[in-house]
C-alpha positions, -999 to +999 in steps of 0.1 A: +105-324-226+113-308-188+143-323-178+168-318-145+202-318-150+225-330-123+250-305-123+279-299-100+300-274-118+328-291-134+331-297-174+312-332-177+277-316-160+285-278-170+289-295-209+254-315-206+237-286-193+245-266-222+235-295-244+203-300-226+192-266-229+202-269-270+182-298-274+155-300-245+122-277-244+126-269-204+157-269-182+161-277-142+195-277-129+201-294-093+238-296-076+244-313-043+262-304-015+270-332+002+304-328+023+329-334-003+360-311+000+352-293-032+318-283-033+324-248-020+346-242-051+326-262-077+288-247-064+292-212-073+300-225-111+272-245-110+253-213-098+269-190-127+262-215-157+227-222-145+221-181-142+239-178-178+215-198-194+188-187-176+174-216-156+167-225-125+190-240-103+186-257-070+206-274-044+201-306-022+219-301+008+227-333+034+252-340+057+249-377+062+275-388+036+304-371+051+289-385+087+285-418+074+306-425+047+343-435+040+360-416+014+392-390+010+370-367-009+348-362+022+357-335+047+373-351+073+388-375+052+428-380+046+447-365+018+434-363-017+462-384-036+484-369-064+494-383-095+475-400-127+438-406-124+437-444-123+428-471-101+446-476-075+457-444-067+423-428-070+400-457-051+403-437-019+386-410-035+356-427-043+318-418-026+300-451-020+270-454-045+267-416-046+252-417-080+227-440-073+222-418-040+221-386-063+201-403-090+171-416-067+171-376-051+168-362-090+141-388-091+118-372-062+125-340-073+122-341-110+085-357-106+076-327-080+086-307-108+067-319-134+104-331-153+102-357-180+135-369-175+169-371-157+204-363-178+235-369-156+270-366-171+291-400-165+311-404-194+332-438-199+360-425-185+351-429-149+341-468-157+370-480-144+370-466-114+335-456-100+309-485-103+281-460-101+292-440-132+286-479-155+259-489-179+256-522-162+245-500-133+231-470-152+204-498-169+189-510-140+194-476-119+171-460-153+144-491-152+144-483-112+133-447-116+112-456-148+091-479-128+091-460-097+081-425-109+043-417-122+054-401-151+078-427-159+108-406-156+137-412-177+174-411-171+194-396-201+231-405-201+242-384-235+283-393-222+281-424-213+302-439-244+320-409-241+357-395-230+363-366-214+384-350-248+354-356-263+331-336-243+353-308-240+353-311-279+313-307-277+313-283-249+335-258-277+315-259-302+289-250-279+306-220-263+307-235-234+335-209-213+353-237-192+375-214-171+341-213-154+341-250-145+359-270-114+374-303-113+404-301-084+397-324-055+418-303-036+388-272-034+411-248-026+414-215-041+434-232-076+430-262-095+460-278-076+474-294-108+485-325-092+458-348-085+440-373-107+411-350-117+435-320-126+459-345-145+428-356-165+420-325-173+452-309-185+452-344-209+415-339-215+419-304-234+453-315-250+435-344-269+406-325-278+426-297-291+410-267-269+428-238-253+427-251-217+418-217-200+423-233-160+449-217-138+468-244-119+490-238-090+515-264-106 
């Protein structure tokens, strides 16, 4: 089957694109550029693994989220908060219904494209926190797109009973290199170290027993 794989350059995405491409007969990638802090850092990765692999990669670019929407992660936005990656001290960091947002884009394009399918990298870990990244949304999200799409277009969640440990546990065995992968909020020229999504992935490659290969300013 053709398939796109969302892909915005940190381990989650960069991990199911290697998979995809293992287990898929044709790979699409597609990253977004949507206003968020980081996607000048995380892009270029998405850019590198897609040319490593040897697929094609293309980018949605829109403004209207960082114009329209309320979130730290945004430009514009206020400081991205430091400390663990839980609940209330990450909410402030969450895009409103960007999944669904980036899901029903992936959607249009994938049928243009003749894809079979849609593979997008939420892993149970973000359950708590982002509503979007939940079965209980992912199901009705998939049956959406299913029904809305001539070729019946489905959406592949490989993660989504998943931690983060164990897709960086996946993403060795595959070869995946992950000093070539993002995850700092911050975007700025190191993986800050501090905030929630650096935390988690310090934690991430201790419990899975990988070499973490990031260079943190803390």
């Amino acid at each position: 089957m053709r398939v796109v794989v969302l892909l915005s350059g940190g381990v989650d995405s960069v991990t199911a694109l290697h998979q995809s491409v293992c287990e898929h007969e044709e790979v699409v990638a597609l990253s977004f550029d949507y206003g968020a802090r980081h996607n000048a850092r995380e892009l270029p990765f998405a850019e590198y693994q897609s040319r490593l692999l040897g697929i094609p990669h293309r980018i949605a670019r829109f403004d209207f989220m960082e114009k329209l929407f309320r979130s730290d992660l945004l430009k514009g936005g206020g400081d991205i908060p430091e400390g663990p990656y839980d609940e209330d001290n990450m909410r402030q960091t969450v895009v409103p219904f960007r999944n669904g947002i980036f899901l029903a884009i992936a959607a249009g394009f994938a049928e243009s494209v003749g894809a079979g399918g849609l593979v997008i990298a939420a892993h149970s870990g973000d359950h708590s926190l982002y509503p979007d990244c939940r079965e209980s949304f992912m199901l009705p999200m998939a049956e959406a797109i299913r029904s809305g799409t001539d070729p019946r277009i489905e959406v592949l969640r490989p993660f989504i009973h998943e931690k983060k440990d164990g897709i960086i546990a996946l993403g060795a065995k595959l070869g995946v290199d992950y000093a070539q992968t993002w995850s700092c909020y911050q975007g700025k020229d190191l993986h800050c170290g501090k905030c929630g999504t650096c935390i988690e992935r310090r934690q991430s490659f201790a419990l899975a027993r990988v070499e973490d290969p990031t260079r943190y300013v803390d």
